[in-house]
GUDREN-310878 format. One record per residue: x, y, z of N, C-alpha, C in turn; residue in three letters; residue number from 1. Coordinates in Angstrom, 2 decimals. Layout:
GUDREN-310878
nc1 nc2 nc3 cac1 cac2 cac3 cc1 cc2 cc3 type seq
X Y Z X Y Z X Y Z ALA NUM
...
END
This chain:
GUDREN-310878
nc1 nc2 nc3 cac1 cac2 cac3 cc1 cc2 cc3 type seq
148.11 26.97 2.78 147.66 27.69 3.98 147.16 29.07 3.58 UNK 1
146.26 29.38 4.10 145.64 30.88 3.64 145.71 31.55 5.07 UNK 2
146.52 33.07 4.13 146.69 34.24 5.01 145.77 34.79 5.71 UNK 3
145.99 34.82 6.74 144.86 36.07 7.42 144.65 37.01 7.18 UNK 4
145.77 37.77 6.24 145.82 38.95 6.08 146.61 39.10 4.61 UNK 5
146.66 40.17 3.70 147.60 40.41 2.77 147.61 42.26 3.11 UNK 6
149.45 41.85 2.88 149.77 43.35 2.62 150.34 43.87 1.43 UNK 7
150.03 45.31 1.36 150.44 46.35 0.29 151.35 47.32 0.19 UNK 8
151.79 47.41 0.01 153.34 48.71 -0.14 152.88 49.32 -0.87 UNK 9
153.44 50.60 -0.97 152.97 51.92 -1.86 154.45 52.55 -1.78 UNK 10
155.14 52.71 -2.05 156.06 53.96 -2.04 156.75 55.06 -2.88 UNK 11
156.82 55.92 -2.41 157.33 57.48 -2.97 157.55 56.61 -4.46 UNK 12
157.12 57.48 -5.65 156.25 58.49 -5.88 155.03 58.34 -5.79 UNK 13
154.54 56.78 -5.32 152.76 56.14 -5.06 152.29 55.89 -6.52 UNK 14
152.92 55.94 -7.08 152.39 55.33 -8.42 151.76 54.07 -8.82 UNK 15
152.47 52.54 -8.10 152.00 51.24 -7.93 152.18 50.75 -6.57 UNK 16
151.69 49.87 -6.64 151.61 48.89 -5.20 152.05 47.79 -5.49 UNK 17
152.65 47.19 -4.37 154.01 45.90 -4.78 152.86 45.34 -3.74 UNK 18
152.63 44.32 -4.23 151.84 43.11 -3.67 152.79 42.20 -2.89 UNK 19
152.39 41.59 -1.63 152.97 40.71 -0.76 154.40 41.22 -0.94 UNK 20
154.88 42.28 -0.77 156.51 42.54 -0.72 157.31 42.15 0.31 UNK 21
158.36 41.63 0.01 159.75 41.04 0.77 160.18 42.19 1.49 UNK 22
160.65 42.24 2.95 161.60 42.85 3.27 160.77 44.45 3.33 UNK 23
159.88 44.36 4.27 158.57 45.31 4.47 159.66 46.50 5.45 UNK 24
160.41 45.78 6.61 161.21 46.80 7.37 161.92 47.61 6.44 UNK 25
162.27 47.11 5.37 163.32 48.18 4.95 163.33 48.76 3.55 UNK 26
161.28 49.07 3.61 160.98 50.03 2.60 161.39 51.47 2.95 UNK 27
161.51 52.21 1.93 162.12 53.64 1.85 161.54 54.32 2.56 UNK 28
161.47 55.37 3.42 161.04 56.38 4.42 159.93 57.04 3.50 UNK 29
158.50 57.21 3.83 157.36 57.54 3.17 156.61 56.52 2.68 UNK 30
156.85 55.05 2.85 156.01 54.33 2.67 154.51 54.22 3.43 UNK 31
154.01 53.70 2.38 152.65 53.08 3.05 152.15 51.44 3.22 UNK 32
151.75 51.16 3.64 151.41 49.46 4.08 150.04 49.42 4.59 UNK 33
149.01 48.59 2.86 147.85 48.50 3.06 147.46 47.19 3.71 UNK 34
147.27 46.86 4.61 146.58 45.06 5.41 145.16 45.21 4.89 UNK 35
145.15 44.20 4.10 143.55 44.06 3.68 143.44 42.52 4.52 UNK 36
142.15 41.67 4.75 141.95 40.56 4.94 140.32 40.67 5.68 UNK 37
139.86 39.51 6.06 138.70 39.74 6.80 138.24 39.41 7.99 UNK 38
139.33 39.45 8.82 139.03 39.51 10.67 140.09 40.90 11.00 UNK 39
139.43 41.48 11.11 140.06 42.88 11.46 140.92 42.91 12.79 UNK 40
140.80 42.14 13.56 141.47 42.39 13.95 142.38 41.49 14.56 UNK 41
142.79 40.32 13.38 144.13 39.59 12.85 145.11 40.51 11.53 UNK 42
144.14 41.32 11.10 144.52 42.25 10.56 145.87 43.25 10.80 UNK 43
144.87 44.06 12.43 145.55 44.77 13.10 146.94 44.74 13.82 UNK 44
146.62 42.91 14.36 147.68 41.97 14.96 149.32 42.49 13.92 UNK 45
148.99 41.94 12.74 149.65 41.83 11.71 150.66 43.38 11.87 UNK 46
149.34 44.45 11.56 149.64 45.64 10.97 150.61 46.27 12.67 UNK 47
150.68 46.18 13.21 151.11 46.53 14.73 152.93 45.56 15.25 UNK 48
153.00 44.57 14.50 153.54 43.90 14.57 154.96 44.53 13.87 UNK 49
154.50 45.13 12.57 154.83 45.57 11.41 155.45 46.62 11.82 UNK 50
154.29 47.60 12.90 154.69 48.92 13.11 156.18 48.83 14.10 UNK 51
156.18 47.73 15.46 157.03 47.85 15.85 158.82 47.56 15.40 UNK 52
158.22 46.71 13.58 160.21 46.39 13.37 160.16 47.92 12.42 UNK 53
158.61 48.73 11.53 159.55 49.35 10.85 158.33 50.77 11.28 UNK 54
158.47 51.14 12.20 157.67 52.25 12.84 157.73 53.87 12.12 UNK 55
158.13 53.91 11.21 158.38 55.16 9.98 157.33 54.77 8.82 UNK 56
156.70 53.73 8.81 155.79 53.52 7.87 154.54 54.16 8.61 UNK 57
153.68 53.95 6.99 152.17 54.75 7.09 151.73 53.69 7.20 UNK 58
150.43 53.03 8.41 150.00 51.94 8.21 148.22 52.24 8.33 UNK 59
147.95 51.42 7.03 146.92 51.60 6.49 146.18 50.28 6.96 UNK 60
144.17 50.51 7.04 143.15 49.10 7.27 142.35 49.32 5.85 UNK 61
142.23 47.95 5.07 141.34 48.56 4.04 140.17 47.36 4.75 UNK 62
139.21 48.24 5.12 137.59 47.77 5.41 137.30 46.86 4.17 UNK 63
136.70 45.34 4.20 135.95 44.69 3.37 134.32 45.58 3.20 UNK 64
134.29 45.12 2.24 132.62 45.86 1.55 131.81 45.71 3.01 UNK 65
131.73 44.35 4.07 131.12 43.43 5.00 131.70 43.72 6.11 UNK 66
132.13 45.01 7.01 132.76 44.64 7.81 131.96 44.95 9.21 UNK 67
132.81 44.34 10.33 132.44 44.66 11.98 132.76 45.74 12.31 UNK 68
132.42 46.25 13.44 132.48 47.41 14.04 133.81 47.43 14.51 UNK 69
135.03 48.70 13.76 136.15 49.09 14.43 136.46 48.96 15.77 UNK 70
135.33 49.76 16.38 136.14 50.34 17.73 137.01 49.14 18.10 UNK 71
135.83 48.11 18.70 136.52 47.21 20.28 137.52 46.88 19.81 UNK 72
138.49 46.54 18.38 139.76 45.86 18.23 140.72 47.47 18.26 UNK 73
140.47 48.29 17.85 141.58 49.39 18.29 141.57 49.67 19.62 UNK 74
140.38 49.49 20.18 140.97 49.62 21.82 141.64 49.12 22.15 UNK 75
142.36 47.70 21.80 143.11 46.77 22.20 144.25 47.09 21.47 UNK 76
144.27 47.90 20.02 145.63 47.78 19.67 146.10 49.26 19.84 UNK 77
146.65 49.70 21.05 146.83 51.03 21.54 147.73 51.73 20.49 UNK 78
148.83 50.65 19.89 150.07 51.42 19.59 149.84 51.93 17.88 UNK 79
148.13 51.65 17.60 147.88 51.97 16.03 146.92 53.18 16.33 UNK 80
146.10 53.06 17.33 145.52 54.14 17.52 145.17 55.41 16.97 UNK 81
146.14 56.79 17.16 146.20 57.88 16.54 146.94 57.34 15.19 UNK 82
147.77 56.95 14.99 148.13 56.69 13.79 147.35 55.80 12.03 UNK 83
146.79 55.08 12.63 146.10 54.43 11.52 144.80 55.08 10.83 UNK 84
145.11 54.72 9.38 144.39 55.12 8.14 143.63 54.20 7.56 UNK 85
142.09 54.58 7.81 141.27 53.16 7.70 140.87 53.47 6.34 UNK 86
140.69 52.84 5.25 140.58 52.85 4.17 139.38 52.09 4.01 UNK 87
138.59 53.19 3.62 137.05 52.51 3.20 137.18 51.79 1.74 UNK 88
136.04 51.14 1.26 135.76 49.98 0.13 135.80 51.26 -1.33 UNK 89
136.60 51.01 -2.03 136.98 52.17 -3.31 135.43 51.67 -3.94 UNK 90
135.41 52.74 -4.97 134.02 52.84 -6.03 134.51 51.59 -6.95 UNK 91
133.50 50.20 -7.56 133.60 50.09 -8.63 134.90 50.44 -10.05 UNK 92
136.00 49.80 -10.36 136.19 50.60 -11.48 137.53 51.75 -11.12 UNK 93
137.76 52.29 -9.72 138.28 53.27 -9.16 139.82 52.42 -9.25 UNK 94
141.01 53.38 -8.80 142.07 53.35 -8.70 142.29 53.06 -7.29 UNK 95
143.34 51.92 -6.78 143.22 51.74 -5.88 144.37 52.45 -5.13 UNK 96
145.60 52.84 -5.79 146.21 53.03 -5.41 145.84 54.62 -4.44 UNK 97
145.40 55.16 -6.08 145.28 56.70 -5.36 144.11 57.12 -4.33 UNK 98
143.64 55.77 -4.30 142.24 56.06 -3.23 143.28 55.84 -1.94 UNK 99
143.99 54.79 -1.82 144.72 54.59 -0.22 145.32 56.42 -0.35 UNK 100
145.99 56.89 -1.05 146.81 57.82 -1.04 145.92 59.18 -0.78 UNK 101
144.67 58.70 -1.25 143.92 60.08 -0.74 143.49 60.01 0.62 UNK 102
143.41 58.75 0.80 142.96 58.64 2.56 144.14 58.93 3.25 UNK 103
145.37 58.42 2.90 146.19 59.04 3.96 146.24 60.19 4.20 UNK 104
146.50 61.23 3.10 146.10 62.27 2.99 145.44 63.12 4.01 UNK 105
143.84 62.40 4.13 142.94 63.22 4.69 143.67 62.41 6.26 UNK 106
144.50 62.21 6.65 144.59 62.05 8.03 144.82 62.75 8.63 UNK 107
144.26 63.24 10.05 144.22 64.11 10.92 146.14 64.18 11.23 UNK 108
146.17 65.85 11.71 147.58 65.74 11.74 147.95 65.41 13.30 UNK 109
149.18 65.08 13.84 149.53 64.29 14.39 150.09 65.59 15.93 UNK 110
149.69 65.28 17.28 149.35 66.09 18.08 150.59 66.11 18.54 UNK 111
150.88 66.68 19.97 152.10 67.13 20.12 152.66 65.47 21.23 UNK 112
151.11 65.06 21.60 151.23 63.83 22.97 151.67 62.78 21.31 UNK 113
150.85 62.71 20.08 151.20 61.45 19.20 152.83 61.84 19.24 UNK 114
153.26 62.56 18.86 154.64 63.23 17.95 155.23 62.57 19.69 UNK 115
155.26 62.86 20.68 155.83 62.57 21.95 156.07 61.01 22.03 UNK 116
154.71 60.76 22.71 155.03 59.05 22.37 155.60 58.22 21.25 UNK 117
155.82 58.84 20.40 156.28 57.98 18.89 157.73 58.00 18.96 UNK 118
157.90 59.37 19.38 159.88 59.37 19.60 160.59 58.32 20.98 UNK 119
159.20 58.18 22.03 159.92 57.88 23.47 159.57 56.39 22.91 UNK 120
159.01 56.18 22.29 158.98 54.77 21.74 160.07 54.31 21.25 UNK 121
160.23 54.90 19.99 161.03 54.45 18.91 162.87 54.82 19.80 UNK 122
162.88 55.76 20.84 164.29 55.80 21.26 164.14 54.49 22.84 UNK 123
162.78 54.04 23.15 162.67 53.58 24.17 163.36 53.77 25.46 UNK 124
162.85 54.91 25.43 162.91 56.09 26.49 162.28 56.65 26.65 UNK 125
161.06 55.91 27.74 159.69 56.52 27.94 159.57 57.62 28.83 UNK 126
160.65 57.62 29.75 160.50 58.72 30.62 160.76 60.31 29.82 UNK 127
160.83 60.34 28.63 161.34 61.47 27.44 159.45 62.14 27.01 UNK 128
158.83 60.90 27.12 157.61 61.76 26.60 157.25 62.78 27.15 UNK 129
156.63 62.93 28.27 156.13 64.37 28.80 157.37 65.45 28.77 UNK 130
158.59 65.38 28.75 159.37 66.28 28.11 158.79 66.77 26.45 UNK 131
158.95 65.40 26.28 158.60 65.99 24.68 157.22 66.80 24.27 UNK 132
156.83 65.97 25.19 154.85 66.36 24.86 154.96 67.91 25.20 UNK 133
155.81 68.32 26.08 156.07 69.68 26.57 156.47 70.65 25.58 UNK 134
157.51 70.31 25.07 158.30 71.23 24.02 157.38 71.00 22.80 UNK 135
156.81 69.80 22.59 156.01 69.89 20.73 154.89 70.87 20.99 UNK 136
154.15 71.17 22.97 152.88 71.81 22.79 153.27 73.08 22.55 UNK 137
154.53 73.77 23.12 154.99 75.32 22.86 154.73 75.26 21.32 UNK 138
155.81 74.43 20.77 156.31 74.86 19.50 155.27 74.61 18.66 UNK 139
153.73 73.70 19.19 152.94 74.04 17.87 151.99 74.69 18.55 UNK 140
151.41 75.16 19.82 150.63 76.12 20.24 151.26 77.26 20.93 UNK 141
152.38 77.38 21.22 153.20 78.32 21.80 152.99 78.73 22.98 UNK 142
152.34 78.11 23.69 152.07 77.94 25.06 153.50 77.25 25.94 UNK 143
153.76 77.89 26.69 155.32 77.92 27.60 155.06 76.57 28.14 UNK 144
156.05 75.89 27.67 156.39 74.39 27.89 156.09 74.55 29.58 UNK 145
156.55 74.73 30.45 157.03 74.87 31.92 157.56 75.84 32.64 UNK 146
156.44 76.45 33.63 157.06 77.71 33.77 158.13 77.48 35.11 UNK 147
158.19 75.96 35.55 159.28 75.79 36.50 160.44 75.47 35.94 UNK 148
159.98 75.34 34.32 161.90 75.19 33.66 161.75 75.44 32.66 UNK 149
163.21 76.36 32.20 163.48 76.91 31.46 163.84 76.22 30.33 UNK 150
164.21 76.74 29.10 164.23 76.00 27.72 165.80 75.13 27.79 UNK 151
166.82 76.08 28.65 167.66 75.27 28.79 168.13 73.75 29.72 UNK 152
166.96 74.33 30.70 166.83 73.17 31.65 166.37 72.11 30.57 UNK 153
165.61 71.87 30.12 165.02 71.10 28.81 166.52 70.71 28.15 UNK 154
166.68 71.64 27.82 168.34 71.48 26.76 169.13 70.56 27.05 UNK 155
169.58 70.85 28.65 170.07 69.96 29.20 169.68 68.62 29.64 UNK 156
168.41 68.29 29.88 167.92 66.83 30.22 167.90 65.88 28.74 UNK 157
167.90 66.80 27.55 168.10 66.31 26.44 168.96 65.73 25.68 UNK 158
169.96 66.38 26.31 171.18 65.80 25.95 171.61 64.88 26.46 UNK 159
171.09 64.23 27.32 171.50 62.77 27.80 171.10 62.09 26.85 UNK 160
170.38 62.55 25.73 169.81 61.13 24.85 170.24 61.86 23.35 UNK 161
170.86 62.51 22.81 171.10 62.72 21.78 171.75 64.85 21.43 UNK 162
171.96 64.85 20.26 172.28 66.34 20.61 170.92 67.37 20.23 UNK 163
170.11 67.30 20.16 169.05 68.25 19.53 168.64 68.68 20.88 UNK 164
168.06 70.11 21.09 168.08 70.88 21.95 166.75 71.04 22.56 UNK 165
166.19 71.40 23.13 164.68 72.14 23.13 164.27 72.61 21.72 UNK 166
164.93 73.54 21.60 164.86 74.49 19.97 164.54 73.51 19.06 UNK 167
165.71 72.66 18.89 165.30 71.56 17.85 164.24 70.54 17.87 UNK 168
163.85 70.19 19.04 162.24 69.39 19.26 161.09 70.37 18.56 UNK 169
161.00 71.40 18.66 160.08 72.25 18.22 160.06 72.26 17.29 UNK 170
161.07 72.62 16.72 161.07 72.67 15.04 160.85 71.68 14.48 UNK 171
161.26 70.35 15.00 160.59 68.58 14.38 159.64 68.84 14.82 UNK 172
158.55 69.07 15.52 157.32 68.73 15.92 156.12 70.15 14.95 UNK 173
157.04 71.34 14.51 156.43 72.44 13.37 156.79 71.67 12.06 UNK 174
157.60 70.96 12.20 158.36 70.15 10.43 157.27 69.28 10.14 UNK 175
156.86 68.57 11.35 156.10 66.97 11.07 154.44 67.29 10.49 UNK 176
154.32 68.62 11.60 152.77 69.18 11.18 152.79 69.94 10.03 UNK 177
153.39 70.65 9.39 153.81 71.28 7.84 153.84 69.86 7.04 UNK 178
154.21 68.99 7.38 154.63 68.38 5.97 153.00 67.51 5.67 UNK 179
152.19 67.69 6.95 150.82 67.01 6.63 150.09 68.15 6.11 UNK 180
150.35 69.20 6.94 149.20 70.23 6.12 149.16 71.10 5.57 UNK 181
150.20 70.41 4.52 149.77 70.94 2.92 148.58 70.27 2.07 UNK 182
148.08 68.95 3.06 147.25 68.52 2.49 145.75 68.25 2.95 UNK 183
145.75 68.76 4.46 144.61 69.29 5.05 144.28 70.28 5.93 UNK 184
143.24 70.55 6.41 143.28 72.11 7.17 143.88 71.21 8.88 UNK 185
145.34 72.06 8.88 145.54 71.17 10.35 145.09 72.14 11.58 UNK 186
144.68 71.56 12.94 144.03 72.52 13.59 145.27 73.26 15.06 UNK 187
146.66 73.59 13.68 147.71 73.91 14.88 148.11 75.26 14.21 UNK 188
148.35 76.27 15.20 149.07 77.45 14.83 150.50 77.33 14.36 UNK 189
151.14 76.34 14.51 152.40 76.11 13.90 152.30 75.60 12.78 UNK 190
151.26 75.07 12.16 151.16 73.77 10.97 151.85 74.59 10.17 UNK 191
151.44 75.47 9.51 152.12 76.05 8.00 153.92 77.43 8.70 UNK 192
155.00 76.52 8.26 156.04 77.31 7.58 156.14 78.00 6.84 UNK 193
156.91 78.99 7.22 157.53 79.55 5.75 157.90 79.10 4.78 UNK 194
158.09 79.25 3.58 158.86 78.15 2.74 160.80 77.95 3.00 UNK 195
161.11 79.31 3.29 162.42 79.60 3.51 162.92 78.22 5.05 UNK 196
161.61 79.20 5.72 162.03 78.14 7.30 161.86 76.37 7.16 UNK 197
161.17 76.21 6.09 161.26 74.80 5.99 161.95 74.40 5.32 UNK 198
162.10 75.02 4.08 163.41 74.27 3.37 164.47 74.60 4.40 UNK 199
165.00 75.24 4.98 165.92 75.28 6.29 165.99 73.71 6.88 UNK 200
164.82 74.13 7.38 164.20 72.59 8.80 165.04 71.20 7.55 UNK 201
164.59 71.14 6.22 164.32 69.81 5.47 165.59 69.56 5.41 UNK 202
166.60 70.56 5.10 167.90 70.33 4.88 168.79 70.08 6.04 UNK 203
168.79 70.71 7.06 169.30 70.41 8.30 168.92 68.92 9.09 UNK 204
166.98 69.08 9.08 167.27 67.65 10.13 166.70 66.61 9.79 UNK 205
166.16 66.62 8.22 166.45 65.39 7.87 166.89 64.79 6.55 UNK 206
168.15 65.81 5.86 168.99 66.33 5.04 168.25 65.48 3.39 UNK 207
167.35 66.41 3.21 166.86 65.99 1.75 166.21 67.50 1.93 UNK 208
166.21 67.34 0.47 166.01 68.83 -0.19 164.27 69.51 -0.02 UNK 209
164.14 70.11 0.47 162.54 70.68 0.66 161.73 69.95 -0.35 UNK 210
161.79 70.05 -1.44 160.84 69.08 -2.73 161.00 67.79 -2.56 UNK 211
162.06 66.81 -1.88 161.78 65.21 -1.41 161.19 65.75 -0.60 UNK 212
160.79 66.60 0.66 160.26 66.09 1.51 158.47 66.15 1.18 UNK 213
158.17 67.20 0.44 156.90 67.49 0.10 156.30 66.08 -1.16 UNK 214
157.36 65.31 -1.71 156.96 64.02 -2.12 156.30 62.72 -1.47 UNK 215
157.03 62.74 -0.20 156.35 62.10 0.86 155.41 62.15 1.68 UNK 216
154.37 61.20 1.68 153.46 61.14 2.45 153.70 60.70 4.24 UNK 217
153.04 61.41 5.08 153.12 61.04 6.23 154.03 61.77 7.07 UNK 218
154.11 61.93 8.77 154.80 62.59 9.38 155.60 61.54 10.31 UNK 219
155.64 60.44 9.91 156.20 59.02 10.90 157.72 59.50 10.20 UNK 220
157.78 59.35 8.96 159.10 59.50 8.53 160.15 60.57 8.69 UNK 221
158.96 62.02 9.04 160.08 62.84 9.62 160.74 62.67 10.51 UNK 222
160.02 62.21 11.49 160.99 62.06 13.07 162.05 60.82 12.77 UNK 223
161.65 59.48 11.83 162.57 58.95 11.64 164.05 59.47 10.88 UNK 224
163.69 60.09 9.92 164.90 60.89 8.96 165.57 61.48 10.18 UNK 225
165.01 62.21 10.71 165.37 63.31 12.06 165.90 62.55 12.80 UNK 226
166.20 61.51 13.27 166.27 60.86 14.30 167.71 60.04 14.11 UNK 227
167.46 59.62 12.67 168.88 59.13 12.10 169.72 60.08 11.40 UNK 228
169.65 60.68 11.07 170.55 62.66 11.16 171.32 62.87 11.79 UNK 229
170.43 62.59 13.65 171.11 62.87 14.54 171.73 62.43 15.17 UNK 230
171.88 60.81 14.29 172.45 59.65 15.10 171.61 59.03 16.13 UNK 231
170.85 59.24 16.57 170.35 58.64 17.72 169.97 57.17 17.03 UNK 232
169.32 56.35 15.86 170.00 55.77 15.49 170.84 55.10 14.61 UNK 233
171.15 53.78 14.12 171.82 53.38 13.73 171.61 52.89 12.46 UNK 234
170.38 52.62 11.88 169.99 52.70 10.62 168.57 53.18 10.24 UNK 235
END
């Protein structure tokens, strides 16, 4: 029987790619997952499928030399949308690995509505996004979440779902955009930390040392590290 699709793993330090790998949910936090094949969007099917058992991965499209027009199948696959890294056809001769790794790279960094929906997802607790979308827009444009509620009012609706505060949403949502743009110009007044305030952030909320975190590619894995830190959940 022939696949519709084949996938690729990449993970921390990105050195090789494990072909057709076993047990894709429970690659290490900073992975990547290339779907190559040639109906894009049995591809996508695949790659979306993927996202919902292990949603901390980087999920990558590598374009055939021959391909159809993107759009109409991402319209349909909403939940890859802002997140996916389409990987054009490498040069002749080229490295494949470090070509996926440079495209992730150049991915746009991740907004305060992506960073929102990704948490109310992954805690499935949708009524949490526009809270969240609220507190990530202060903390990466600094524009006052709500001027009918205060940071503690926030504090408190938060804590029905875990212990991190207002304060602490901000700082995951300044952590997630720092850890992308060190590697492109991101277009947020919060993107770049201090080094002090982030090695802070790295050790506290998602307890690895400032240098693991700058090893890893992608901002899916912060909120996951962050997320299981705080217990919210379970592995």
């Amino acid at each position: 029987m022939v696949r519709a699709s084949e996938l690729v793993a990449l993970v921390p330090p990105y050195r090789t790619a494990l072909q057709h790998p076993d047990g894709l949910a429970a690659l290490s936090l900073g992975s990547i997952v290339l779907a190559k094949g040639e109906t894009t969007i049995a591809v996508l099917a695949e790659l979306t499928a993927l996202s919902y058992r292990a949603p901390w991965l980087v999920p990558c499209l590598a374009l055939p030399a021959r391909h159809e027009s993107l759009e109409p199948p991402l319209l349909l696959v909403t939940e890859l949308r802002d997140r996916l890294v389409v990987v054009n056809p490498a040069r002749r001769g080229s490295d494949e690995v470090a070509h996926v790794v440079a495209s992730v790279r150049r991915r746009a960094a991740p907004t305060p509505t992506v960073l929102a929906r990704w948490v109310a997802r992954r805690l499935r607790a949708r009524e949490l996004e526009a809270p969240l979308r609220h507190q990530f827009e202060q903390g990466l444009g600094g524009a006052l979440a709500d001027r009918g509620r205060s940071a503690a009012s926030y504090s408190r609706l938060f804590s029905q779902y875990g212990r991190y505060t207002a304060r602490d949403w901000r700082a995951l949502a300044r952590l997630c955009v720092h850890s992308v743009a060190r590697t492109i110009e991101a277009d947020h007044s919060g993107a770049s930390l201090p080094l002090r305030t982030a090695s802070h952030y790295a050790t506290r909320y998602l307890r690895v040392p400032y240098h693991v975190m700058t090893e890893r590619l992608g901002w899916e894995w912060v909120l996951e590290a962050a997320l299981r830190a705080g217990r919210y959940l379970t592995s």
